[in-house]
C-alpha positions in Angstrom: -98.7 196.2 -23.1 -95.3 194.5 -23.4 -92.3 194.9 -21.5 -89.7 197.3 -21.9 -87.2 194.4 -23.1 -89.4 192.7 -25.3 -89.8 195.8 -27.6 -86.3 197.1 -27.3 -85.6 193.1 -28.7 -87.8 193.3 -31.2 -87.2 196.7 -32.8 -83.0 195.3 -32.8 -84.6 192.0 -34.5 -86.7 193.9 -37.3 -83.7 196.3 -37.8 -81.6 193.3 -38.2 -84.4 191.3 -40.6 -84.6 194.0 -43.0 -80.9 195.0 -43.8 -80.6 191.3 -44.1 -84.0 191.1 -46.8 -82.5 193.9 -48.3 -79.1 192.5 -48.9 -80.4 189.0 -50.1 -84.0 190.2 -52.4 -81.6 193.7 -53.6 -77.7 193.0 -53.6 -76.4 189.6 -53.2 -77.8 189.0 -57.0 -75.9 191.5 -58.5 -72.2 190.8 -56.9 -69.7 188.4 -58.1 -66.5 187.0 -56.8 -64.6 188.1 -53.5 -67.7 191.0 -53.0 -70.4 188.3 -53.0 -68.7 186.3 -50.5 -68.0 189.5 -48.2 -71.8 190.3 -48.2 -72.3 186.4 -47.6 -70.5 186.8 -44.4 -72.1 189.7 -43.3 -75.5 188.1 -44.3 -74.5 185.3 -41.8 -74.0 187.9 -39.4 -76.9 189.8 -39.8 -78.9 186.3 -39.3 -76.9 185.8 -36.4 -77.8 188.6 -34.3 -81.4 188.3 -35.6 -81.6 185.0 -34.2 -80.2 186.1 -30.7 -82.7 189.0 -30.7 -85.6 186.5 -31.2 -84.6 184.4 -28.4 -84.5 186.9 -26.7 -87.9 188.1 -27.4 -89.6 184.6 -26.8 -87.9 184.5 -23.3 -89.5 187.5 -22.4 -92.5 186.5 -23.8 -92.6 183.1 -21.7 -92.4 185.5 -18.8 -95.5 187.6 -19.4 -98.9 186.7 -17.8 -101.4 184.6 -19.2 -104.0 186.0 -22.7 -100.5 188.5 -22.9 -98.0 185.7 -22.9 -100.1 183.8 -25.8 -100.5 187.3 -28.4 -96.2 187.5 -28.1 -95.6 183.9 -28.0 -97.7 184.2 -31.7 -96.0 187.2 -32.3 -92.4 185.0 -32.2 -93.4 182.8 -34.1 -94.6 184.7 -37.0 -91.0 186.1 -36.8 -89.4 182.5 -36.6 -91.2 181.5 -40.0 -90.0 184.7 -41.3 -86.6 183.8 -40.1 -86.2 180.6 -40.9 -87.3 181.3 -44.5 -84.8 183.9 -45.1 -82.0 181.3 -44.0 -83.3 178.9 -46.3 -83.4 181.5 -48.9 -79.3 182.5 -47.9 -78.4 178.5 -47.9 -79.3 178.5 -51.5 -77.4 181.4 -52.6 -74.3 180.2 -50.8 -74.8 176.7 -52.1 -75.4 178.1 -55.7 -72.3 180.4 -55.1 -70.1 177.3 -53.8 -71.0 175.3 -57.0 -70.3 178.5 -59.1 -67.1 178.8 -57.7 -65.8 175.4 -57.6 -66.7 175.0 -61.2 -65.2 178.1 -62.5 -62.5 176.8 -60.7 -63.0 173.8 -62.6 -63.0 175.4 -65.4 -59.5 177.0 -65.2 -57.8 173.7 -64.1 -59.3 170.9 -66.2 -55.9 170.5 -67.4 -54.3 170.2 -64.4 -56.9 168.4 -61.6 -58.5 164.9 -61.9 -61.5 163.6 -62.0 -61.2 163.5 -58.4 -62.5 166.7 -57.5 -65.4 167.0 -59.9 -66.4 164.1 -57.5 -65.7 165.7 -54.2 -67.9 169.1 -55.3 -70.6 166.8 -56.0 -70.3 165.4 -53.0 -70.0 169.1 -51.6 -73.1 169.8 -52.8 -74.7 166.7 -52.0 -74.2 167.3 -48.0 -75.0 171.2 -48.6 -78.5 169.9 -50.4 -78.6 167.6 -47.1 -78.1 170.9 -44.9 -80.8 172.8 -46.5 -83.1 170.2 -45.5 -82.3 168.9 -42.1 -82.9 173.0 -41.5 -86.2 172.6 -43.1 -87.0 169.7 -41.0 -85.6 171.4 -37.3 -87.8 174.7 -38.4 -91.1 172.7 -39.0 -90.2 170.7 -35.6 -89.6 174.3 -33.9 -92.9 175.2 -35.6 -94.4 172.5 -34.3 -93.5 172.9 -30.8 -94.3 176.3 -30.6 -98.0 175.9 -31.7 -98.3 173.1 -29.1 -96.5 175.4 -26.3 -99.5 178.3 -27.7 -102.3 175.4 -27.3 -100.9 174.7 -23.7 -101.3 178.7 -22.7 -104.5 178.9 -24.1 -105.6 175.7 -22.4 -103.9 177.4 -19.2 -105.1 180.2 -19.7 -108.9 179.0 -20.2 -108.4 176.8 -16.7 -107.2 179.9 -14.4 -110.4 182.1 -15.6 -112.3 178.7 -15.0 -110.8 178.3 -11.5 -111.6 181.9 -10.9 -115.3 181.6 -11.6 -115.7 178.5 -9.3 -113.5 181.0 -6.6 -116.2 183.7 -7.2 -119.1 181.2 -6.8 -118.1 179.9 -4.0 -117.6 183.1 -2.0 -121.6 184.4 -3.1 -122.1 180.8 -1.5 -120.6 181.4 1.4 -121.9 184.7 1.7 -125.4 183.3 1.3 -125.2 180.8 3.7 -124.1 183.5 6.3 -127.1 185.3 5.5 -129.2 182.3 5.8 -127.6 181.4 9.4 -128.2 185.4 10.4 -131.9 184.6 9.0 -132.1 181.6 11.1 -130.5 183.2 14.2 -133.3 186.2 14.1 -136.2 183.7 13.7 -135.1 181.4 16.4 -135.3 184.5 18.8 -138.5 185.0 17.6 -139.9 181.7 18.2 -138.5 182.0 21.5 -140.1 185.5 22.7 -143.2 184.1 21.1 -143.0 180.8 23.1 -142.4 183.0 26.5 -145.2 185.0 25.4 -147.6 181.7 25.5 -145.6 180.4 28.8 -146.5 183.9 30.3 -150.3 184.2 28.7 -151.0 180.7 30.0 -149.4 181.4 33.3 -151.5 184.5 33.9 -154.9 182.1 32.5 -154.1 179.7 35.1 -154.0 182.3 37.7 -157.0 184.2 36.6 -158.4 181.1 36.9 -157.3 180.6 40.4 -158.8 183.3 41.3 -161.9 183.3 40.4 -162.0 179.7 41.7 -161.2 181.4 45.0 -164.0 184.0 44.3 -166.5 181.7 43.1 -165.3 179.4 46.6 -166.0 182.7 48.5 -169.8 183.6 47.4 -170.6 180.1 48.1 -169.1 179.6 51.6 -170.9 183.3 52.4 -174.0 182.2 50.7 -174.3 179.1 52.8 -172.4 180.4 56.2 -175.5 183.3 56.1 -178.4 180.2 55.1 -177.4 178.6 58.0 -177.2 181.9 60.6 -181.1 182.7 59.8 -182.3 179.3 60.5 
């Protein structure tokens, strides 16, 4: 299961994710003038502290072992997309509302401003519409790296249970060859009672032998000392 910190962070970033859907989907849309920007500002915020919440969720996440490491590192990044669409969603509505503005503005002093300034909110807009999509770019670059930091666990991840089932192999190995060498041990001592066995049963052959030699020696001598008495 995950750490302690990890869900404490994530149930601040939901909390934080859905007053900040809420406001843009429910509220933002109906408010005009000084109240819109107010709730801009606290949208900003909202995002803020959603954003620090998340990194604070992947760091704990890079600190959890292994498989668990790569189902929260997937869980961040579902939340990052999430994320990083909202803010694109709140960079249109303040760009829409910064045009709106300047050209009521506008409006009220055509008779007083130049040209001038109808050029410089263009150009306003122009480096706002340049904004929106350097974000887009940096999210799908954060995307990026995130799913090549999830291959890298997995790969990791695959490699330590690998490395664990050549550990295991080897130690059934070694435990096999001590059994063979105990094997070996117990028929060597066998060979070598049976070869004492032969040295003995050959020893007591040869003296069998002897003896009878000696007996056979005897009956002859006696046989002929006695041939030779009578005559």
């Amino acid at each position: 299961m995950s750490s302690e910190e990890f869900e404490d962070a994530e149930e601040e970033f939901t909390s934080y994710f859905n007053e900040l859907q809420n406001l843009i989907s429910n509220r933002l849309n109906k408010l005009q003038g000084e109240a819109r920007k107010k709730e801009l500002r606290n949208a900003e915020k909202l995002y803020e502290d959603a954003d620090l919440q998340l990194s604070q969720m992947v760091d704990e996440a890079q600190k959890a072992p292994g498989a668990f490491r790569t189902q929260l590192m997937g869980k961040t990044r579902t939340y990052r997309a999430d994320l990083t669409r909202i803010k694109r969603e709140l960079v249109k509505i303040s760009s829409a509302s910064a045009i709106a503005s300047s050209s009521s503005g506008g409006l009220r002093e055509d008779l007083l401003e130049t040209s001038s300034q109808n050029k410089f909110q263009v150009e306003q807009r122009n480096k706002m519409i340049e904004g929106l999509e350097s974000l887009n770019r940096g999210s799908q670059s954060v995307g990026r790296s995130q799913r090549i930091a999830a291959e890298t666990d997995e790969v990791g991840v695959q490699i330590i249970g690998d490395l664990d089932d050549q550990r295991e192999s080897l130690i059934r190995t070694k435990d096999k060859l001590k059994e063979t060498e105990t094997n070996l041990g117990k028929s060597r001592r066998i060979l070598n009672s049976m070869a004492i066995r032969v040295a003995t049963n050959k020893l007591l052959l040869a003296i069998i032998i002897v003896v009878e030699l000696a007996i056979l020696g005897g009956v002859v001598y006696l046989k002929f000392f006695n041939k030779k008495k009578k005559t």
